[in-house]
N, C-alpha and C positions, 0 to 999 in steps of 0.2 A: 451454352449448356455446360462446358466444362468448368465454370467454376462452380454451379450447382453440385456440379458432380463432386467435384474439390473439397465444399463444405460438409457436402452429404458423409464423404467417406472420411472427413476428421471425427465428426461427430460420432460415428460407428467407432471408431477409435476410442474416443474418450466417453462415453455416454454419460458422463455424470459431470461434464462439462455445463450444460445446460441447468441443470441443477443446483450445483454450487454458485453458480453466476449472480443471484440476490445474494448470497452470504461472501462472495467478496467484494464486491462492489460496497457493500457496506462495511466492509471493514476498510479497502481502502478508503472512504469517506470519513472514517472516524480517525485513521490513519494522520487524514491531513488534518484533521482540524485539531488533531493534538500537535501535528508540527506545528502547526500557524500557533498554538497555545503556546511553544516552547519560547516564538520571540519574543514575549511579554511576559516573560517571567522576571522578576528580580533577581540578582545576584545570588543571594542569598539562599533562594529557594532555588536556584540552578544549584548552589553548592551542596542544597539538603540532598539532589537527587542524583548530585554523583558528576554534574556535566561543569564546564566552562561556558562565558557568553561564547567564545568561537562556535566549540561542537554544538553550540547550540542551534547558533544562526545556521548552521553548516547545514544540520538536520532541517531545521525550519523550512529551507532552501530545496529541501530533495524533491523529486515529482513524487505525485501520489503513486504512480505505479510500480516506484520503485520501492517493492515490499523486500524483509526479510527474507533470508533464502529457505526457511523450513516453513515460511506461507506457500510455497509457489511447489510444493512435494503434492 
């Protein structure tokens, strides 16, 4: 019962936790599939957008759930 109890009283916490939970999950989903897009970019169009092949691979390479720090606010 105590982790019942555990979940129960985060969620009283956060109420809007449940809520947002489709809207990020889908962002991080779109998240990754623009990394996995970055390793197949050409040269060129990495240099339109500002990045190197490294930072690129680097990004490519992150987990999905590691978002930016003003998704996670």
């Amino acid at each position: 019962m105590a982790p019942l109890r555990l979940a129960q009283s985060l969620l009283l916490l956060r109420p809007t936790f449940l809520a947002n939970l489709p809207r990020r999950l889908l962002a991080a989903a779109v998240l990754a599939r623009s990394r996995r897009a970055l390793r197949h970019l050409d040269d060129h169009l990495l240099r339109d957008i500002g990045l190197t092949r490294p930072e690129a691979l680097s990004e490519s390479e992150r987990a999905s759930w590691d978002v930016p720090r003003h998704w996670k606010d």
